[in-house]
N, C-alpha and C positions, 0 to 999 in steps of 0.2 A: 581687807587690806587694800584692795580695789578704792582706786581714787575718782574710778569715771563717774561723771557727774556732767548732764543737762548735755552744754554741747559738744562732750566726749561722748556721747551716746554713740554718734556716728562712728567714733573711732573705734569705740567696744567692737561697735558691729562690724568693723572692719578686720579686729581681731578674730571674733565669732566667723566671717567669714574663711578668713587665711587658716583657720583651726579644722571649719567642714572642706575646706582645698587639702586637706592633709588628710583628713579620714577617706577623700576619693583615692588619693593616691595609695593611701595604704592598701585601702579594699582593691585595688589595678595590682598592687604588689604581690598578695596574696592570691589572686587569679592567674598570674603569671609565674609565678616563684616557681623556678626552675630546681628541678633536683641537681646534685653535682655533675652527677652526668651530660644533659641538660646543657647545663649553661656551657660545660667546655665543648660541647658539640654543633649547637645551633645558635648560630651567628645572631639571627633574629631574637630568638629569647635572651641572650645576653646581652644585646643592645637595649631590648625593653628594659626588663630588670635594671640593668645600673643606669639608665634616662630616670629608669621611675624612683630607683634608692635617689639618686640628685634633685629629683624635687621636692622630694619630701625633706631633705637636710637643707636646700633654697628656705622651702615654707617655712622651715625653724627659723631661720636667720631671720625670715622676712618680720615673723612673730617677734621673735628676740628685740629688732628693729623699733619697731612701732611701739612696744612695752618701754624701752629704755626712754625714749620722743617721748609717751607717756605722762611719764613719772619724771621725768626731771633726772633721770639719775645720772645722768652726765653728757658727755659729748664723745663718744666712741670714737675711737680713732681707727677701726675699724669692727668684724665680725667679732672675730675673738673676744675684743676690747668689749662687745655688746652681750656678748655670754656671758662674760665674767661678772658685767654691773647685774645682772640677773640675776648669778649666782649669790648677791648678798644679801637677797631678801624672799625671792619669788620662785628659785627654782634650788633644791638641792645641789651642794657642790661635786658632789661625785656623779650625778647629773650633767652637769655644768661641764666636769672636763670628758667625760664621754662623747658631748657636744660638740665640743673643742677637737676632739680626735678625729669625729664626723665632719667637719667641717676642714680639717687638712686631706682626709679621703677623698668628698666633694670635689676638692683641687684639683687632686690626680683624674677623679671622671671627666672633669670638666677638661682641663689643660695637659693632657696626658703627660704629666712633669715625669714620670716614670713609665714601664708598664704595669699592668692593671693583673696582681695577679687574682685569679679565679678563688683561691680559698678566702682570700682578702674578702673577696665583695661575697662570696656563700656566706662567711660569718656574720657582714652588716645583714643580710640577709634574712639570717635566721636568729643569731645569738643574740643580736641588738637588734631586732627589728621592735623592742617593746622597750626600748627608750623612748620609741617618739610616743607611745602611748603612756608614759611614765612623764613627758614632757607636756603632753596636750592634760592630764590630769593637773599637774600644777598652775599652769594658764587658766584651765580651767576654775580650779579652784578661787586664783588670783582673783578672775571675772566676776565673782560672786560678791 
């Protein structure tokens, strides 16, 4: 499906990179992964925890990014807009708005538009933390 060729080589590798930037974070995630207890008690492990869930949902974006630049598949008009053009060929749609969800969370760790409640982020935590490896399998695939 993969269109890189000659001197998209670089670019592969640049995806191949932002993919082993995701497998670090994941594996920091799982070192740190706070029980519930845990997170609502230690300042420190809560701060790790949602620094380290917002990079890993950054690296999607950033992947998302560079695949859309890619392939031609349009001009984004922003994040969203870059998950969606993915969603039509490279990544499953129910993928896609789980992505979409992760990425209005994101907002919240990043810009505190609200507060950050604790079950919220235990669930990115645990219940979806194997979207990103459901997400890096497709990329993956794609790269081939």
């Amino acid at each position: 499906m993969s269109k890189l060729v000659g001197n998209d080589y670089m670019r592969k590798t640049r995806i191949e990179q932002k993919l082993a930037e995701l497998d670090t974070y994941l594996n920091e995630l799982q070192l740190i992964l706070p029980n519930p207890e845990d997170y609502t008690k230690n300042l420190v492990t809560r701060r790790a925890a949602e620094k380290t869930l917002e990079l890993c949902i950054e690296t999607v974006l950033d992947i998302a990014n560079l695949i859309v630049s890619e392939e031609n598949l349009g001009f984004p008009d922003d994040e969203t807009h870059a998950i969606q053009l993915l969603s039509t060929s490279i990544i499953p749609e129910e993928l896609a708005k789980q992505l979409l969800r992760m990425k209005g969370f994101r907002n919240i760790l990043i810009h505190r538009y609200a507060a950050i409640q604790p079950e919220l982020v235990i669930s990115y935590l645990t219940d979806h933390i194997k979207d990103f490896s459901e997400f890096k399998q497709a990329i993956t695939k794609y790269l081939q």
